[in-house]
VEXVO-223337 format. One line per field, with one value per atom (N, C-alpha, C): residue in one letter; atom name; x, y, z. Coordinates in Angstrom, 3 decimals. Example, Ala and Ser with C-alpha at 12.3 -4.5 7.8 and 13.67 -1.06 7.14 Angstrom:
// VEXVO-223337
type (A:A:A:S:S:S) .
atom (N:CA:C:N:CA:C) .
u (13.190:12.300:13.200:12.850:13.670:12.900) .
v (-5.690:-4.500:-3.300:-2.250:-1.060:0.030) .
w (7.800:7.800:7.800:7.080:7.140:7.870) .
//
This chain:
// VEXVO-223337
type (X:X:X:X:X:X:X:X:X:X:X:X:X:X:X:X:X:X:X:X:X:X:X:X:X:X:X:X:X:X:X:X:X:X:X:X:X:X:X:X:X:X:X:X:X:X:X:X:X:X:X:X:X:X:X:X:X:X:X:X:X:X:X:X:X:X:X:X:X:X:X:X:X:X:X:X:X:X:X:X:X:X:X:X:X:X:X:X:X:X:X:X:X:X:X:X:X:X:X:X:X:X:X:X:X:X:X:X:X:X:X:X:X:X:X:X:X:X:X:X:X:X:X:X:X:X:X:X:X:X:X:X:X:X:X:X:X:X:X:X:X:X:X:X:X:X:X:X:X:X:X:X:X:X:X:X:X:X:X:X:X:X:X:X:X:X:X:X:X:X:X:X:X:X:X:X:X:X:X:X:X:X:X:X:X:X:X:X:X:X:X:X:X:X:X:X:X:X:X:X:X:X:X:X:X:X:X:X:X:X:X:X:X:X:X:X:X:X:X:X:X:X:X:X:X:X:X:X:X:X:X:X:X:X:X:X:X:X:X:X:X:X:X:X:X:X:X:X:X:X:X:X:X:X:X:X:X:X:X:X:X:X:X:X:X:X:X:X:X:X:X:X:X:X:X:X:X:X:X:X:X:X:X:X:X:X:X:X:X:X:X) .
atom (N:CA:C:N:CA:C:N:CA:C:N:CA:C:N:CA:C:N:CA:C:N:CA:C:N:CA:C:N:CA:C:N:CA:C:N:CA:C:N:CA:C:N:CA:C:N:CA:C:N:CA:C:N:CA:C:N:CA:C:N:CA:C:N:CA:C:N:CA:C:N:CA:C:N:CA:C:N:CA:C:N:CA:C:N:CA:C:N:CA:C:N:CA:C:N:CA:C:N:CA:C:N:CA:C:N:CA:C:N:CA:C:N:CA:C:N:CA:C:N:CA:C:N:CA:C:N:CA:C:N:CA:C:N:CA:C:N:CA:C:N:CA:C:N:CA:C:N:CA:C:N:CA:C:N:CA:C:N:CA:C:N:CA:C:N:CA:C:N:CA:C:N:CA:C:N:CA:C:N:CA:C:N:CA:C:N:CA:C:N:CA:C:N:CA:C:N:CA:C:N:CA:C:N:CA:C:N:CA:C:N:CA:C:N:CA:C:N:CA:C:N:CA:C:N:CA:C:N:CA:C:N:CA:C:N:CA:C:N:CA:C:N:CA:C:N:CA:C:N:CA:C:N:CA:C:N:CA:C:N:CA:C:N:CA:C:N:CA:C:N:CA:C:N:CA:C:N:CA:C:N:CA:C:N:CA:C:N:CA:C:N:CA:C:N:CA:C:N:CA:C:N:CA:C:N:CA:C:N:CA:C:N:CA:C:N:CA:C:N:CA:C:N:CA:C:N:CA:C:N:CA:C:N:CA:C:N:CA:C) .
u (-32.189:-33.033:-34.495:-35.463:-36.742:-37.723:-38.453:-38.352:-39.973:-40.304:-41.807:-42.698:-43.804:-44.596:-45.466:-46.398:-46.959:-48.594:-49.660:-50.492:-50.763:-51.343:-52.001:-53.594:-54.094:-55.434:-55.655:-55.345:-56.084:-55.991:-54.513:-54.139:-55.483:-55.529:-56.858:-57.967:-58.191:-59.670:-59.517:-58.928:-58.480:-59.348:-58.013:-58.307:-59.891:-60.799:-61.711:-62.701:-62.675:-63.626:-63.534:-62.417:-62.275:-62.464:-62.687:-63.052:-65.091:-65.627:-66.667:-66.970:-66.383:-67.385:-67.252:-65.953:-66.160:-67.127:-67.470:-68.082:-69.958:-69.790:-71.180:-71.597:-70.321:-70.333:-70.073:-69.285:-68.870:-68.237:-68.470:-68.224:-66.476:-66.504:-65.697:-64.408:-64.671:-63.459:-63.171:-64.130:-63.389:-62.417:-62.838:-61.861:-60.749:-60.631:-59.349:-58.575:-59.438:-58.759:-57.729:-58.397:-57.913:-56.603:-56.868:-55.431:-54.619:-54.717:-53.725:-53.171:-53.679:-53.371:-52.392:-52.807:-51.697:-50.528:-50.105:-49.560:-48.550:-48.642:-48.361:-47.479:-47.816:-47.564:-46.513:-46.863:-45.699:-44.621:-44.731:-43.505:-42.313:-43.021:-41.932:-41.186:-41.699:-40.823:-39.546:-39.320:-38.066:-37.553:-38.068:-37.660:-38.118:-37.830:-38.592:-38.459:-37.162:-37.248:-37.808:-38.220:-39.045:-39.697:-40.596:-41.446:-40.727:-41.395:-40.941:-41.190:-40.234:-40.559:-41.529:-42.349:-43.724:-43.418:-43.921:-43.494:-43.981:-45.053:-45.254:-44.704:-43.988:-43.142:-41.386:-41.390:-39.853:-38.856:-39.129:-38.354:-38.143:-36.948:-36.194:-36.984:-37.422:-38.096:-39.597:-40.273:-41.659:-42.225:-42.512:-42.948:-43.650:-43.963:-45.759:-45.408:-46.115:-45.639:-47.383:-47.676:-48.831:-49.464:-51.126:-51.565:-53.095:-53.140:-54.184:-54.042:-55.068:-55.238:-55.218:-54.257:-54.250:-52.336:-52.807:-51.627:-51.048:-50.183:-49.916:-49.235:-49.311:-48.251:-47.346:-46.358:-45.811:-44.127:-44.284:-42.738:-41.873:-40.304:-39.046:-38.825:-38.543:-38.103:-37.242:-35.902:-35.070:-35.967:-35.897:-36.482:-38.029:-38.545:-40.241:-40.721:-41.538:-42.169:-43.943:-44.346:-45.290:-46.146:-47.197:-48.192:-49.107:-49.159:-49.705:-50.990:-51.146:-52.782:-52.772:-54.087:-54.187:-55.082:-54.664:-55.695:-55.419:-56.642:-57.065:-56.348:-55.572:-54.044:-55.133:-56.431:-56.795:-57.136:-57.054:-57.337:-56.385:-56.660:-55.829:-55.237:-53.957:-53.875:-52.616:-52.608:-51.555:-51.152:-49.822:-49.493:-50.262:-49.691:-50.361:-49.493:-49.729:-48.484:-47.898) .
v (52.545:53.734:53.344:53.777:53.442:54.739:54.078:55.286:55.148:56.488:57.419:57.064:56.839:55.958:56.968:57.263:58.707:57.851:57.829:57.785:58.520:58.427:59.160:59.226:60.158:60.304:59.223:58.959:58.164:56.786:56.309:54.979:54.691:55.923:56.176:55.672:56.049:56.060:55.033:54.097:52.579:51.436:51.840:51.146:51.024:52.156:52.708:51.990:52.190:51.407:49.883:49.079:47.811:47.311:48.307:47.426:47.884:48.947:49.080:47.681:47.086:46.278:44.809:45.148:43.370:43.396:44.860:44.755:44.473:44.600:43.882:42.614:41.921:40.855:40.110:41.336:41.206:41.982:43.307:43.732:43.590:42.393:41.805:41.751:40.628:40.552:41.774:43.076:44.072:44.672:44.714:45.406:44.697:43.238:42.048:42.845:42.966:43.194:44.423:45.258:47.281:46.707:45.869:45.832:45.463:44.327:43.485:44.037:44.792:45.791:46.398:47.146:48.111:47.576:46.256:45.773:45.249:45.296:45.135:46.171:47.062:48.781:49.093:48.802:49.027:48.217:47.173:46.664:47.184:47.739:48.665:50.156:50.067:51.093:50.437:49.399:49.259:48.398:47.788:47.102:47.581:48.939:49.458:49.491:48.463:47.429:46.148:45.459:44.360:44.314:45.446:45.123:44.679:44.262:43.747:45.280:45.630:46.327:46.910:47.334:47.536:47.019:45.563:45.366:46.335:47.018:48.369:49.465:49.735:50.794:50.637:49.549:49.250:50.112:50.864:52.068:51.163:51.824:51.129:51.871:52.542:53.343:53.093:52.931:52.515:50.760:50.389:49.465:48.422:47.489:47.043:46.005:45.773:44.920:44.364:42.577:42.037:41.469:41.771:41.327:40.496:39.403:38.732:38.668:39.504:39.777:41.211:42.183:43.375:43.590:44.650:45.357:46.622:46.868:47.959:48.303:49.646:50.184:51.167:51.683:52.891:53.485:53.840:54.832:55.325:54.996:55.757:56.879:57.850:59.126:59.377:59.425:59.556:58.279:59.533:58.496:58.194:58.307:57.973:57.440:56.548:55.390:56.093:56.719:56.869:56.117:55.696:54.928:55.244:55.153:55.585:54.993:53.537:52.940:51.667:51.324:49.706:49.205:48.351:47.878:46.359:45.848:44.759:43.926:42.596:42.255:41.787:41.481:40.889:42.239:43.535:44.834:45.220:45.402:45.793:46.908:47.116:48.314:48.911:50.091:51.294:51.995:52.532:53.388:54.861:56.071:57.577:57.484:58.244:58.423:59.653) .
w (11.792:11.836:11.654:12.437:12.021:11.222:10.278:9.078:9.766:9.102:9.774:8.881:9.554:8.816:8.245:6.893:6.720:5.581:6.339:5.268:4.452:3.299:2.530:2.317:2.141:2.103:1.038:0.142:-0.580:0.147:0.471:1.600:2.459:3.480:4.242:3.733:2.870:2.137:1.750:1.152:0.347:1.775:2.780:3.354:4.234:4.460:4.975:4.294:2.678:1.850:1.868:2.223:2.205:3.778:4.343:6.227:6.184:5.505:5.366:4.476:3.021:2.392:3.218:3.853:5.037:5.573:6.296:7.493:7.556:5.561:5.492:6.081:5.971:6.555:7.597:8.384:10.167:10.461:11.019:11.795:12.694:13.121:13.818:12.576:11.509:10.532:10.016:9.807:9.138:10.419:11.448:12.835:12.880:12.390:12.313:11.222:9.911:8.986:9.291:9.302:9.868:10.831:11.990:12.906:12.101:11.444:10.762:9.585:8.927:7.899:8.249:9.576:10.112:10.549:11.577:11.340:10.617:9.531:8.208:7.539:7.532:7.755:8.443:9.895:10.983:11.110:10.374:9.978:9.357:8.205:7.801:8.643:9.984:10.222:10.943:11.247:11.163:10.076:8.890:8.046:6.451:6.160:5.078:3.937:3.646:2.204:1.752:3.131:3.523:2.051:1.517:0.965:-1.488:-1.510:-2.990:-4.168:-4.914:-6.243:-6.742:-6.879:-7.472:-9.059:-9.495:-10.845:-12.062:-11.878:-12.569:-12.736:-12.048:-11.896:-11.924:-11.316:-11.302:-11.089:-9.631:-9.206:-7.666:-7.253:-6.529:-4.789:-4.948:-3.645:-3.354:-5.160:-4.845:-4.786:-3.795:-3.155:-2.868:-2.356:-2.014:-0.706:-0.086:0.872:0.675:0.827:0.327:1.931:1.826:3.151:2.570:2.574:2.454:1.182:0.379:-1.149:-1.872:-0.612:-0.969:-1.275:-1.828:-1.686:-1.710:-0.612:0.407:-0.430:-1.135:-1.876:-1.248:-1.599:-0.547:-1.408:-1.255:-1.343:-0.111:-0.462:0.636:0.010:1.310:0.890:2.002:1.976:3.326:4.293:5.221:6.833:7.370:5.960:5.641:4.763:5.212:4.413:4.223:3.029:2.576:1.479:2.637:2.492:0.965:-0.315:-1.159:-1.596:-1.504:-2.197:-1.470:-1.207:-0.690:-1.591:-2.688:-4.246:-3.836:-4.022:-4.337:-5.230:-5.114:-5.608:-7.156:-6.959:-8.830:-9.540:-9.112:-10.069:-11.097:-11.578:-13.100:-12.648:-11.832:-11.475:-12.241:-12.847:-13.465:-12.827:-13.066:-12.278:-13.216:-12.185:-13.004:-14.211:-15.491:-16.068:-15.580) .
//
């Protein structure tokens, strides 16, 4: 089954802010980055356990699949894979409580 791929506004925005601060520096690598990101992404619609545990959370649905030095977080729900945060893999990151 290939599961539906669903961003989230914040996903959006994650990723939006991290192809803007490349693109201080080229233009070109942040447009590399954005494909390859997605990429990354679209993988999981036919492979949407591919990705490892979220060791913060340690729920069997929430996610991360790793691209460069980020990481793609996401959650299964049935036959959709929702896209939740793209954080920077050295950020101190928490989940909400």
């Amino acid at each position: 089954k290939v599961a539906q791929i669903i961003w989230s506004a914040r996903a959006l925005e994650d990723a939006e802010l991290i192809a803007e601060y490349i693109a201080r520096d080229s233009s070109e690598q942040a447009a590399l980055f954005v494909s390859r990101l997605i990429e990354a992404v679209d993988y999981l619609k036919d492979f949407p356990n591919s990705g490892r545990i979220i060791p913060e959370i340690s729920h069997p649905s929430c996610r991360e699949v790793l691209y460069k030095s980020f990481r793609i977080m996401y959650f299964l729900k049935e036959n959709e894979t929702w896209i939740t945060q793209v954080v920077h893999g050295a950020r101190n990151w928490k989940p909400w409580p």
